[in-house]
C-alpha positions as CSV (number, residue, x, y, z in Angstrom):
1,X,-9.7,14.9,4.2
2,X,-7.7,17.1,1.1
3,X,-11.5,18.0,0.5
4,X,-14.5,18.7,1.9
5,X,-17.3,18.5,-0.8
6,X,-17.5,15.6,-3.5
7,X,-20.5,14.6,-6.4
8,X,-21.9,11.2,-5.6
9,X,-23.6,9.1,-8.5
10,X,-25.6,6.2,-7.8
11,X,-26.4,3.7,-10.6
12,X,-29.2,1.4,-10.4
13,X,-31.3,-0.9,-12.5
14,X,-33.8,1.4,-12.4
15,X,-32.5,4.6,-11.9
16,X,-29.4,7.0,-12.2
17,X,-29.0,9.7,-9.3
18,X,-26.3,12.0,-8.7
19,X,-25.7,14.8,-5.9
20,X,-22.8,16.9,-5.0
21,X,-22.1,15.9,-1.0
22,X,-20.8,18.0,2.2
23,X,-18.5,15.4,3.3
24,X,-18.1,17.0,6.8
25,X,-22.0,15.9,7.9
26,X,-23.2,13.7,5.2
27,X,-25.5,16.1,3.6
28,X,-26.2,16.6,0.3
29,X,-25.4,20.1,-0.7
30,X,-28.2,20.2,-4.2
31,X,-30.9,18.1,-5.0
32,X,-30.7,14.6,-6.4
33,X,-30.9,14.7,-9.9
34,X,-32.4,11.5,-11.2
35,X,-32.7,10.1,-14.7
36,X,-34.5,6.8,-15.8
37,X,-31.5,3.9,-16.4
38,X,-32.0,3.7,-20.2
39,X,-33.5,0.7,-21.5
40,X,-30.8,-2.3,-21.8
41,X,-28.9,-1.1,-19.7
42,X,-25.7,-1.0,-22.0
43,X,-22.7,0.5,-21.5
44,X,-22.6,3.2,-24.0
45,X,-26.2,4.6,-22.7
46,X,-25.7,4.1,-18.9
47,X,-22.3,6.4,-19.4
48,X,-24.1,9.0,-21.2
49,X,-26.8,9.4,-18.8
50,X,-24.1,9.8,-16.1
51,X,-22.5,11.9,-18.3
52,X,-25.7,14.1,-18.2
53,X,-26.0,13.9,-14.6
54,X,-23.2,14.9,-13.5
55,X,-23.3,17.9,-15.8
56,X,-26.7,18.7,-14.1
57,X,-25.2,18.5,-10.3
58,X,-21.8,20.7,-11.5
59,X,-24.3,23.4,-13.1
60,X,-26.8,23.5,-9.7
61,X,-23.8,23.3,-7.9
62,X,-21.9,25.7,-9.7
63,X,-18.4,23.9,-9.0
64,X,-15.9,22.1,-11.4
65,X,-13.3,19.7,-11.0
66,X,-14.5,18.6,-7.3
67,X,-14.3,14.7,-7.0
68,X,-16.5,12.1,-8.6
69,X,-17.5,8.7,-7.2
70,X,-19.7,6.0,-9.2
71,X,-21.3,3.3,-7.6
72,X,-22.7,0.4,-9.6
73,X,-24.3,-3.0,-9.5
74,X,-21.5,-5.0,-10.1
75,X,-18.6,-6.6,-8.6
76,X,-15.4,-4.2,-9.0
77,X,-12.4,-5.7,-9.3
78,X,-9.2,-2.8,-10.3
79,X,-11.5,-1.0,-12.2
80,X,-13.1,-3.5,-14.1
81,X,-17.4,-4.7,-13.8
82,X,-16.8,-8.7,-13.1
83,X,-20.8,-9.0,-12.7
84,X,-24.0,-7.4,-13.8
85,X,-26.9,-7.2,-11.6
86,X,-30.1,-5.7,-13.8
87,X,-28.0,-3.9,-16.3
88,X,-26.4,-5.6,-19.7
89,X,-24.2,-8.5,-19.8
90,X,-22.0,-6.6,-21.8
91,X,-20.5,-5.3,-18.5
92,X,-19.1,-8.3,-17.6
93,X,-15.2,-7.4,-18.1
94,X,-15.6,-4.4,-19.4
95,X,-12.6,-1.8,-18.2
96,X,-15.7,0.4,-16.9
97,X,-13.8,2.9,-14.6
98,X,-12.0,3.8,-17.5
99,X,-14.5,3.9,-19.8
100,X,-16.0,6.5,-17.6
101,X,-13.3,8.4,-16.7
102,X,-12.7,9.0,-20.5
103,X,-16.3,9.4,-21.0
104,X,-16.6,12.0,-18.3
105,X,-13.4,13.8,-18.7
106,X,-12.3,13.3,-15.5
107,X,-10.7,11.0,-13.0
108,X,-13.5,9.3,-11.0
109,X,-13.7,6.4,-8.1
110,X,-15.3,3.5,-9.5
111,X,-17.1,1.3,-6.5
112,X,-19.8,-1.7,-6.1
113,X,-23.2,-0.2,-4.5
114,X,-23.2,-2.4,-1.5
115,X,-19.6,-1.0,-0.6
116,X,-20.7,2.2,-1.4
117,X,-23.9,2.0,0.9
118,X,-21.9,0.4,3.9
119,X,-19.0,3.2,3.7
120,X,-21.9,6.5,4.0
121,X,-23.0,4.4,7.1
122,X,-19.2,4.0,8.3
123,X,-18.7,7.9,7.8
124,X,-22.2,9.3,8.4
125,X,-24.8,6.4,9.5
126,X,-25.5,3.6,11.8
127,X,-21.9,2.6,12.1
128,X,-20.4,5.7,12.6
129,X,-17.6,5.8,15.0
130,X,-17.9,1.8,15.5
131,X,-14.6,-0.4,16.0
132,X,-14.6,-4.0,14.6
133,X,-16.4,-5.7,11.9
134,X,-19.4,-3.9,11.0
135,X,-21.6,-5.9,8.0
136,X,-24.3,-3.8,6.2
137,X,-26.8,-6.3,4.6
138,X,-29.3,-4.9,1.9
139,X,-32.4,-6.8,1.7
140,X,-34.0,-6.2,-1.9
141,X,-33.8,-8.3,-5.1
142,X,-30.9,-9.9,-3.5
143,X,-29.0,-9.4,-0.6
144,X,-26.3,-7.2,-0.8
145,X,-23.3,-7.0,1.5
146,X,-20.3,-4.8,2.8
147,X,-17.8,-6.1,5.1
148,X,-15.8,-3.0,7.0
149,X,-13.0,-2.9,9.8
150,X,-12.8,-0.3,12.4
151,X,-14.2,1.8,9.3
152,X,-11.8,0.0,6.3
153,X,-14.2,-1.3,4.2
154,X,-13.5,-5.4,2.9
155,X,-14.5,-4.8,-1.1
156,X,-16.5,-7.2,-3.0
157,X,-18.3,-9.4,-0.4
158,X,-20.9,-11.0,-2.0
159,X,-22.1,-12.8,1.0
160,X,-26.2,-12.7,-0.3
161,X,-25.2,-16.0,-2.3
162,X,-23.7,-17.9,0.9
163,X,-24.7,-21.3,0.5
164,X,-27.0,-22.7,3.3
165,X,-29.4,-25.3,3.3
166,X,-28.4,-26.2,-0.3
167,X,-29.1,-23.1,-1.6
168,X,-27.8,-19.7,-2.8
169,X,-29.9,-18.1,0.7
170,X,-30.6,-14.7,-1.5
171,X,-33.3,-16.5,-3.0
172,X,-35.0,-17.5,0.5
173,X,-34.1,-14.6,2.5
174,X,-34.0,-11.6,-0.1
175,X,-37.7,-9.3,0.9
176,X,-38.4,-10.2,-2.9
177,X,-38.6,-13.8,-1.9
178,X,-40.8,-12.3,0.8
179,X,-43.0,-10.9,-1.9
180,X,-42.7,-14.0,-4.1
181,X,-44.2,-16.2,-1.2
182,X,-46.5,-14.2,0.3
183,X,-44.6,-15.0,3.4
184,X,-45.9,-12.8,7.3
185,X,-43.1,-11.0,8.9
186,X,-42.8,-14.0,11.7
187,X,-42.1,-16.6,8.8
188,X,-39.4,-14.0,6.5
189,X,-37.6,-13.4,9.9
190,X,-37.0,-17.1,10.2
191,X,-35.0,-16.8,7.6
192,X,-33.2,-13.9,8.7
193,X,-32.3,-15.8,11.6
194,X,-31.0,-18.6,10.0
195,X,-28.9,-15.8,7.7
196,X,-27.9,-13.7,10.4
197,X,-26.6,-16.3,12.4
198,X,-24.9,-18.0,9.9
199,X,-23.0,-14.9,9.2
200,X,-22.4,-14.7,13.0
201,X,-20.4,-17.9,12.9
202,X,-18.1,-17.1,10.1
203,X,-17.5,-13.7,11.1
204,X,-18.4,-12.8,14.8
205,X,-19.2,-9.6,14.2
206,X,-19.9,-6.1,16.6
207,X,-22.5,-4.9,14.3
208,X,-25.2,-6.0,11.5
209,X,-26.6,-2.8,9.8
210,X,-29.6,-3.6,7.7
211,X,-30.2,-1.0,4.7
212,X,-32.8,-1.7,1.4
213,X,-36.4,0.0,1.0
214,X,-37.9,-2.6,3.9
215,X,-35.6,-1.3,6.5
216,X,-38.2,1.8,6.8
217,X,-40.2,-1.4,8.6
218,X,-37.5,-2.7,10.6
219,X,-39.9,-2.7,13.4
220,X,-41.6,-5.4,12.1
221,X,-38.6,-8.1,11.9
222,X,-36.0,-6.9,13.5
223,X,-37.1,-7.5,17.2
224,X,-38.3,-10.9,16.0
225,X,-34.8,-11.5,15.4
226,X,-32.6,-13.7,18.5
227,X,-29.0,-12.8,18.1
228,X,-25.6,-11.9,19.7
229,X,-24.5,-9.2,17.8
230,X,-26.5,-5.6,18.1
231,X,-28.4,-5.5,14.4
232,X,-29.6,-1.8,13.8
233,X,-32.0,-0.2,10.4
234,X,-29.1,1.9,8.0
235,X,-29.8,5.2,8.6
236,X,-28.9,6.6,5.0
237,X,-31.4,4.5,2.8
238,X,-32.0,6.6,-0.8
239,X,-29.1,8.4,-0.7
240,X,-26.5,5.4,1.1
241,X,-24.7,4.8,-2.4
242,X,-24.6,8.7,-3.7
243,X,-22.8,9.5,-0.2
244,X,-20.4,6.6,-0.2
245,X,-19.3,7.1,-3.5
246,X,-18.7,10.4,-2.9
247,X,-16.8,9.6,0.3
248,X,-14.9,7.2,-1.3
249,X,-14.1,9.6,-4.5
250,X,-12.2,11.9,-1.6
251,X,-10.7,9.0,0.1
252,X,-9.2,8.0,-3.2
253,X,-6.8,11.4,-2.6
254,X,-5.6,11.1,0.5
């Protein structure tokens, strides 16, 4: 890698979170520094909190003109938000990685949170060092996804919304439909099953990583769980999308 250290901002419905990242280990270097996601969500506000952010991290940190990575809840496509998952509609098509880099005053790597989260576990997590197809599923809200191969991560998977049994499955399997429905462990990991192994037919995987706040009780589904292919709890959970972006940021260079 050109560099070893790299600031990391997460963007979230809920919250913004920034750190600057030693890229040799995976540790973060300062302390998150976490601001509410401004009511809305729009454009113009979410930019100026990163903005603040980021001047936070540079000041703790006491660096300038390291790299900058943004991950966000969107489909990324060149640059550009094609989706808008708890933030303002007025995403959708906007040139966002440029809007930020103007914004910010620097040239930053723009990336979808998902990606983000499955590359820290590529670099510094549960699929470190692993050759093949490695998919990272988030169970939250939704289901997010990252596809990688022998460590190059796939962008823009957005296999949550596979279509099985008639529906888009995010809205049986997601651990908010969990919540929803009142449902036990033994009756949500049903549906896992019938996820997981539809994802091990199209894609014949070597390793599911499962990241999102319920992973913390992976104990309680995972061993209910009857597949082929070796399914593991992320290892990076709060901070997955800070150290991916900043990963990513410093991938960018090379």
């Amino acid at each position: 890698m050109s560099s070893q250290t790299a600031i990391g901002i997460d963007i979230g419905g809920t919250g913004i979170k920034g750190a600057l990242v030693d890229l040799a280990t995976g540790a973060l270097l300062t302390d998150r520094v976490k601001l509410p996601t401004p009511k809305g969500g729009r454009p113009a506000d979410i930019v100026e909190t990163t903005r603040v952010i980021l001047e936070r991290v540079s000041a703790i940190a006491g660096v300038t003109d390291v790299p900058v990575g943004i991950c966000f809840p969107a489909i990324v496509r060149h640059g550009r938000t094609m989706s808008a998952a708890n933030v303002s509609k007025k995403w959708i098509g906007l040139e966002a990685a440029a809007l930020f880099a103007r914004s910010l005053g620097a040239p930053i790597t723009f990336v979808n949170d998902a990606d983000a989260a499955g590359y820290a576990e590529s670099q510094f997590g549960a699929a470190q060092g692993v050759e093949g197809v490695v998919i990272l599923t988030t169970l939250g809200t939704g289901i997010g996804t990252a596809l990688l191969n022998d460590g190059v991560l796939v962008p823009n998977t957005e296999l949550g919304h596979l279509q099985i049994d008639g529906v888009d499955y995010e809205t049986r399997a997601s651990y908010s439909a969990r919540e929803r429905e009142n449902l036990s462990w033994s009756a949500w990991a049903a549906r896992l099953q019938r996820y997981y192994s539809t994802l091990e037919a199209l894609f014949s995987p070597d390793l599911f990583v499962v990241g999102g706040g319920v992973s913390k009780h992976h104990d309680d589904f995972l061993p209910l769980l009857a597949l082929h292919t070796p399914i593991v709890p992320a290892v990076h959970k709060n901070n997955a999308g800070i150290l991916g972006a900043a990963a990513l940021a410093v991938k960018d260079l090379d």
